[in-house]
C-alpha atoms as an extended CHARMM CRD file, in Angstrom:
* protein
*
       111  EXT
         1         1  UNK       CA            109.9530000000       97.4470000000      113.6220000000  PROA      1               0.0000000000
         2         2  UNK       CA            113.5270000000       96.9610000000      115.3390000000  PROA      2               0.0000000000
         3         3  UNK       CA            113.3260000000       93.0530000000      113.8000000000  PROA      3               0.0000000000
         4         4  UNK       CA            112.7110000000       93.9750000000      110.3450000000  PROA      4               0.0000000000
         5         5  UNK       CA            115.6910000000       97.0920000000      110.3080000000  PROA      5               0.0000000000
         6         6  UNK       CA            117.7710000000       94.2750000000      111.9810000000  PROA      6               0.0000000000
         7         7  UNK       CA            117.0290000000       91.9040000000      109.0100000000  PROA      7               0.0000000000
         8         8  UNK       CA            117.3560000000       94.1780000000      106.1710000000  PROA      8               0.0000000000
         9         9  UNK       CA            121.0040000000       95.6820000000      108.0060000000  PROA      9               0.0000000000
        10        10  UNK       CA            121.8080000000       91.8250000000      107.9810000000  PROA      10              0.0000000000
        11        11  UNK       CA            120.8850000000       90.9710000000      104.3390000000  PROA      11              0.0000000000
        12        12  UNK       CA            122.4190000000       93.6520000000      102.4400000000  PROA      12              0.0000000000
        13        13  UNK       CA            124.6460000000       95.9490000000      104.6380000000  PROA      13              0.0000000000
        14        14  UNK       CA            126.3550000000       93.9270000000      107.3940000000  PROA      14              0.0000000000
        15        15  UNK       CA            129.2220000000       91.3750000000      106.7670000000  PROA      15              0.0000000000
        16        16  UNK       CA            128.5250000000       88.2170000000      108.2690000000  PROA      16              0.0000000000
        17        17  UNK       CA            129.1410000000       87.7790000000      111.9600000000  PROA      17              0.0000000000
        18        18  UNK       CA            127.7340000000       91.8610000000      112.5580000000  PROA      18              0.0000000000
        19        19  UNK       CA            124.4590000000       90.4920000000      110.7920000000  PROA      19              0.0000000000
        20        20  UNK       CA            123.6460000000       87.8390000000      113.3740000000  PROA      20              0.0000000000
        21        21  UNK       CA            124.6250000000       90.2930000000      116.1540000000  PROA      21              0.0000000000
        22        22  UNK       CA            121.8750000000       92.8340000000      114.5160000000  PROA      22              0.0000000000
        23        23  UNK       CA            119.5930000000       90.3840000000      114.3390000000  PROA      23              0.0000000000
        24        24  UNK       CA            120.1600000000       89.1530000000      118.4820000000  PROA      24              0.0000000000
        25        25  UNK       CA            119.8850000000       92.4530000000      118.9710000000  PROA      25              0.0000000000
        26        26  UNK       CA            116.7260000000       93.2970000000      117.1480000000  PROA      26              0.0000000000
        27        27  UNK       CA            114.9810000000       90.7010000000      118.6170000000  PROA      27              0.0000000000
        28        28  UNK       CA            115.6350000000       91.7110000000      122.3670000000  PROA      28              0.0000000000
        29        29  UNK       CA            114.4510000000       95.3610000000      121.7750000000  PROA      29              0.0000000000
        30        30  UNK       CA            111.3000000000       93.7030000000      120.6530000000  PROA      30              0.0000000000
        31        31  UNK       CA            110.8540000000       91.6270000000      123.0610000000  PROA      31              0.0000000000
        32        32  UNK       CA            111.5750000000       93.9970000000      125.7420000000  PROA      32              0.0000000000
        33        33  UNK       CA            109.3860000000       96.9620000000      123.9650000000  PROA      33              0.0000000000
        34        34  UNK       CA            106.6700000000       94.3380000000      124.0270000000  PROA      34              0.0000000000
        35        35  UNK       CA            107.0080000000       93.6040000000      127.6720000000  PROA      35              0.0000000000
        36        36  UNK       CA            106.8800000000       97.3310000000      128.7760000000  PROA      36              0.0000000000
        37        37  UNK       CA            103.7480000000       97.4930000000      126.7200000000  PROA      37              0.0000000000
        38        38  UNK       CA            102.2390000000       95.0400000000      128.3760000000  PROA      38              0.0000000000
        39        39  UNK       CA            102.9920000000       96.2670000000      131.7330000000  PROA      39              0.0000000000
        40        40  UNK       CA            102.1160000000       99.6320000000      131.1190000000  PROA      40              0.0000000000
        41        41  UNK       CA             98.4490000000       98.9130000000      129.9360000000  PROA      41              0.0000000000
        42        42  UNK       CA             98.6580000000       96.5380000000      132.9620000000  PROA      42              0.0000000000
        43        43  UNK       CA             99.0130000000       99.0270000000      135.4950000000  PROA      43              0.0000000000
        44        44  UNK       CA             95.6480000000      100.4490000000      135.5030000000  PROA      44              0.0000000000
        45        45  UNK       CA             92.3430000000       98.7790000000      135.2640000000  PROA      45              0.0000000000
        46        46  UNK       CA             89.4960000000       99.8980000000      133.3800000000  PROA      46              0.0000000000
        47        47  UNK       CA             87.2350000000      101.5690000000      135.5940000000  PROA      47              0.0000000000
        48        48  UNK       CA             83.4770000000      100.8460000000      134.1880000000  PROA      48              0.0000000000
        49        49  UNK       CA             79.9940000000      100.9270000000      135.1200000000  PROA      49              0.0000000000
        50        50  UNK       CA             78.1150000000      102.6410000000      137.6940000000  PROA      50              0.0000000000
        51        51  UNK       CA             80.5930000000      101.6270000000      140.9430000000  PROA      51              0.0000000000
        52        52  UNK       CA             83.3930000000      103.7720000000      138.7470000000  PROA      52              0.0000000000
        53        53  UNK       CA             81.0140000000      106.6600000000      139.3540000000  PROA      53              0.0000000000
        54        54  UNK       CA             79.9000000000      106.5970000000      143.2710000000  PROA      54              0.0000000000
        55        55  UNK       CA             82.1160000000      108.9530000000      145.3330000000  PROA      55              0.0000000000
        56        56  UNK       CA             83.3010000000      110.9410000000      142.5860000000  PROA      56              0.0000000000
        57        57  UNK       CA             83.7710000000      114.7100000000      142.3090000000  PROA      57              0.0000000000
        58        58  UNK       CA             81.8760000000      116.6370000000      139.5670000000  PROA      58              0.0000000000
        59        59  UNK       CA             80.8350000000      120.4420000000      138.8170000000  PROA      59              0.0000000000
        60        60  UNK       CA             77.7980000000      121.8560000000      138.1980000000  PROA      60              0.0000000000
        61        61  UNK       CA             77.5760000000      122.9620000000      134.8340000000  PROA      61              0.0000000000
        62        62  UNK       CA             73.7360000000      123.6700000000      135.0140000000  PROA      62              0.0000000000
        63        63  UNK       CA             72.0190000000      124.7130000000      138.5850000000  PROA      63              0.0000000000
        64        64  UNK       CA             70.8000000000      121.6080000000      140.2560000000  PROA      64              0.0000000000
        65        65  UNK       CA             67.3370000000      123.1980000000      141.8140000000  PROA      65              0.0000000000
        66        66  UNK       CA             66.7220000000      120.2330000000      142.3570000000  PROA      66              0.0000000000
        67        67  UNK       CA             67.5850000000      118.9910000000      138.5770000000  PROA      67              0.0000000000
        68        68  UNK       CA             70.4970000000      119.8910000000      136.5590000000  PROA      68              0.0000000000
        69        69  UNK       CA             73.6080000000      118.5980000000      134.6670000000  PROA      69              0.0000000000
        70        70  UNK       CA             77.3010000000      118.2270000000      136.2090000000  PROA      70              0.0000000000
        71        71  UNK       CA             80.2810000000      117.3540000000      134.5020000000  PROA      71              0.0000000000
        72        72  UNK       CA             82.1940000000      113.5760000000      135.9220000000  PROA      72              0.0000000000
        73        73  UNK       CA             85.7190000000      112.9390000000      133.9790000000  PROA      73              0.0000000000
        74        74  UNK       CA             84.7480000000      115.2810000000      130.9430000000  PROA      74              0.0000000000
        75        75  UNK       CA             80.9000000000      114.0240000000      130.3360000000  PROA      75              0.0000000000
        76        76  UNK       CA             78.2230000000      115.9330000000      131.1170000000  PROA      76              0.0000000000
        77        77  UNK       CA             75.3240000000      113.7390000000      133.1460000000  PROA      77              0.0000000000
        78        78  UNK       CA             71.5150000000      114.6650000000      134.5350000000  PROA      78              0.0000000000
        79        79  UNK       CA             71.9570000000      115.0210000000      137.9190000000  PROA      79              0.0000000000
        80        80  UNK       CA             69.6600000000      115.3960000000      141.2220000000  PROA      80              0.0000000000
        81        81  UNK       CA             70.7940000000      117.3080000000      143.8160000000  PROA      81              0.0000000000
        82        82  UNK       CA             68.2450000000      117.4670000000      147.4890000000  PROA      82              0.0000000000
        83        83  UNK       CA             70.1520000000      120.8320000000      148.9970000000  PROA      83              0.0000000000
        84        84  UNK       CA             70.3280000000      122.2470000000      145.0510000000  PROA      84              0.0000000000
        85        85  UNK       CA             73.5480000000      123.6260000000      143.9710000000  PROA      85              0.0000000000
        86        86  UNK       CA             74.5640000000      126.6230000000      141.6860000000  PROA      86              0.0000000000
        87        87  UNK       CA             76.2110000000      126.7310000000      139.0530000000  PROA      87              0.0000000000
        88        88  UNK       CA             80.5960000000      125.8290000000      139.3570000000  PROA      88              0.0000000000
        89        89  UNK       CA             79.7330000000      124.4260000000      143.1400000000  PROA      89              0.0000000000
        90        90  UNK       CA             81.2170000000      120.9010000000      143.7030000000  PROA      90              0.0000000000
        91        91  UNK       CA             79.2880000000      118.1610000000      144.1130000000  PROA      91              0.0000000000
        92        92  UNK       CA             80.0710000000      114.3580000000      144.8510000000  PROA      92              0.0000000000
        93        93  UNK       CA             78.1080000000      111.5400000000      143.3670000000  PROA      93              0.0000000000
        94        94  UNK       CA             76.1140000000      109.6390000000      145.5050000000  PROA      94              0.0000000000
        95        95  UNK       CA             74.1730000000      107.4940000000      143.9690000000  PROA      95              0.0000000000
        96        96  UNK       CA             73.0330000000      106.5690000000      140.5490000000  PROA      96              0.0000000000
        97        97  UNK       CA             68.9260000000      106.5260000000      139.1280000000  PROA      97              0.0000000000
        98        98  UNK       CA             68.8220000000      105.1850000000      136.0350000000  PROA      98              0.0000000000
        99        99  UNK       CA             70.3220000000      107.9510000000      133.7550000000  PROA      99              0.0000000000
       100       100  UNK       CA             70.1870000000      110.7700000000      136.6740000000  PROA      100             0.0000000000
       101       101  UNK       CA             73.1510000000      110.7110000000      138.9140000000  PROA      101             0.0000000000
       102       102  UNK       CA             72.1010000000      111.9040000000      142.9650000000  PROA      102             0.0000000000
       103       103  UNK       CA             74.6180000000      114.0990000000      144.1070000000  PROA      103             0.0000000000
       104       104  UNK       CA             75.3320000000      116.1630000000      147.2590000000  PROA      104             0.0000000000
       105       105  UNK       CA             77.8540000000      119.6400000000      147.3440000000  PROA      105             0.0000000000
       106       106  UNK       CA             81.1170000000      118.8310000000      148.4840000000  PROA      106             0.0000000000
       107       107  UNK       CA             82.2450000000      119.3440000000      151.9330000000  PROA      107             0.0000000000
       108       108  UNK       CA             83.8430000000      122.8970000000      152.1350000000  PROA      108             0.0000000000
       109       109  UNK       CA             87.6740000000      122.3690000000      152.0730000000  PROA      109             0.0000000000
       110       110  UNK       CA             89.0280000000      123.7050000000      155.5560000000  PROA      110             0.0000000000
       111       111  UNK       CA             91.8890000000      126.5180000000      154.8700000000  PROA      111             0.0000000000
């Protein structure tokens, strides 16, 4: 966007040696804007897939006894749970069965 404001300013609004200087300078904020961009989406990778799940923390949104749901990152999954859980306990996910995660409750934080 900087590149084509820099072009018009030079066409019809700038005498001649300020239109060249708009231009340089239009050009380097685009270049630059498009190398932040780049590093910014760089700095994180996509996490994906099952792995991006193991060891997470989730919430029980419906008692595990032993079956229930628990919400990971916003979604809401099936979820197994061996020592059952109630409802708002915290749970970290285990392992992975298909569609059903297998989770155990959280270690209790120590005060």
């Amino acid at each position: 966007m900087a590149i084509v404001v820099a072009l018009l300013l030079a066409f019809f609004v700038l005498p001649s040696p300020w239109g060249v200087v708009a231009v340089v300078l239009g050009a380097a904020w685009e270049v630059g804007e498009a190398w932040f961009m780049i590093r910014w989406t760089q700095r994180h990778r996509a996490q994906v897939g099952v792995e991006a799940l193991l060891g997470r923390t989730a919430k029980v949104v419906v008692a595990c006894e032993p079956r229930g749901q628990v919400a990971v990152s916003g979604e809401r999954w099936q979820a197994e749970c061996a020592g059952g859980a109630a409802v708002g306990d915290e749970v970290v996910v285990q392992g992975i069965d298909g569609l059903v995660l297998r989770v155990e409750r959280a270690p209790a934080a120590s005060a």
